[in-house]
Structures are given as structure tokens and as C-alpha cells.
C-alpha positions as a Python dict, from the first residue, in 0.01 Angstrom:
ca = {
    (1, 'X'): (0, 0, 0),
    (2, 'X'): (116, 99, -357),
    (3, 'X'): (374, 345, -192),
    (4, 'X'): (753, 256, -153),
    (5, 'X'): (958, 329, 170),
    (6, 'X'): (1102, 671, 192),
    (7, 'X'): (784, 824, -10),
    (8, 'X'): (622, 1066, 222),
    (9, 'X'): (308, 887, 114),
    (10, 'X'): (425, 568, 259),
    (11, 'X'): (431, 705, 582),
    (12, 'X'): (118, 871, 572),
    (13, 'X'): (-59, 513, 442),
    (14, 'X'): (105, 291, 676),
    (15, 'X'): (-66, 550, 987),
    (16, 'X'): (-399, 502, 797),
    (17, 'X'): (-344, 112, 805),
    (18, 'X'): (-249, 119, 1176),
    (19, 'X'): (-565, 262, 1242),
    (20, 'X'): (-727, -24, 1072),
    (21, 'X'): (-581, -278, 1303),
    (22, 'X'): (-681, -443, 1626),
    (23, 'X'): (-451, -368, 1919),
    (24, 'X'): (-354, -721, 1924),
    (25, 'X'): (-212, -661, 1614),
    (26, 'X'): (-50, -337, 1690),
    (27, 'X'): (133, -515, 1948),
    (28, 'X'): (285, -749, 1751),
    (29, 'X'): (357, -559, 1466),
    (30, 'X'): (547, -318, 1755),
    (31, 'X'): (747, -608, 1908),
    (32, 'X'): (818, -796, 1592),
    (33, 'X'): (1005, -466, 1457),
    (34, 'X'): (1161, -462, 1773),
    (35, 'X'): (1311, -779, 1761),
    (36, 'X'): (1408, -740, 1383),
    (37, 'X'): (1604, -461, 1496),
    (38, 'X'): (1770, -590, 1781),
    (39, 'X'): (1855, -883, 1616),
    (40, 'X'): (2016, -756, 1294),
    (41, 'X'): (2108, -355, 1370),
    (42, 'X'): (2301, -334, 1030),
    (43, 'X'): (1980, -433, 852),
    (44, 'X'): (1936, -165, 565),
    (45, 'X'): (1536, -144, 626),
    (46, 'X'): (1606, -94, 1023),
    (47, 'X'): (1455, 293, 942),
    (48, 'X'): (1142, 156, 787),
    (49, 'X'): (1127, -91, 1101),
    (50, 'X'): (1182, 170, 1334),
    (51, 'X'): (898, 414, 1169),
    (52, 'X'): (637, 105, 1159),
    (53, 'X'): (734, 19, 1541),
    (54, 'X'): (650, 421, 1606),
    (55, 'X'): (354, 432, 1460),
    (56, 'X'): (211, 120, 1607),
    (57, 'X'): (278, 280, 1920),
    (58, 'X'): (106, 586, 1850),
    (59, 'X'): (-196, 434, 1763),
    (60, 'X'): (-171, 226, 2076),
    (61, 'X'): (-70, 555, 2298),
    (62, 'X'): (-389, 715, 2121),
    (63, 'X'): (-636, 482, 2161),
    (64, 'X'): (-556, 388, 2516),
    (65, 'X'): (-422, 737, 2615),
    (66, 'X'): (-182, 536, 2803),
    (67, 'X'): (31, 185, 2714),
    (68, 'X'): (-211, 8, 2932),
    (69, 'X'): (79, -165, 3107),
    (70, 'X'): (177, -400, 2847),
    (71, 'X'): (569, -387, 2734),
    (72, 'X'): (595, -251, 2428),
    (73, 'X'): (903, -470, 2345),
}
């Protein structure tokens, strides 16, 4: 991605990359944002973690029209 956060375009390239990825991936991009943000909550790019953790599950909630059971976290 040639895009900085905070660009709107960085938002709208990072949904076209999630739907390049395997759900395996998408998992543990989700959880590994997750964890970044639980373990350091003062961390200036928590936003950008939060919006890559979102759209991770979107692609997962939109592929599988459901979480399929597995924890998200």
C-alpha cells in the first residue's frame, strides 16, 4: 500500500487487501491487533490497529455470514 494511515485511501486499500487474504490470515491479523492493543492501550497507532482488526472481521463476517464459532480475540 502506497497510502499512509489517516488517508481515506488507506482505508479503502487495506479492505481491498483483506479481501485478498485467506481466512487463516484474517484471523491472525484480527487477534494480533487485538493483543497489540490490549497490551499497550497508550500506543499512538492503537486507531490504525483497531480499523485493521475491524476490517478483518468484516471480511470474515462476510464471507462466512457468521464468525463460524471461532473467537475473534
Amino acid at each position: 500500500m502506497q497510502y499512509t494511515y489517516g488517508q481515506h485511501q488507506w482505508h479503502s486499500e487495506y479492505q481491498k487487501l483483506c479481501r485478498k487474504r485467506d481466512m487463516d490470515s484474517l484471523f491472525y491479523v484480527h487477534a494480533d491487533c487485538i493483543e497489540a492493543m490490549i497490551a499497550n492501550p497508550q500506543n499512538p497507532k492503537c486507531g490504525q490497529y483497531a480499523d485493521e482488526a475491524h476490517y478483518c472481521a468484516m471480511e470474515i463476517t462476510k464471507r462466512k455470514g457468521r464468525l463460524d464459532g471461532r473467537p475473534l480475540r
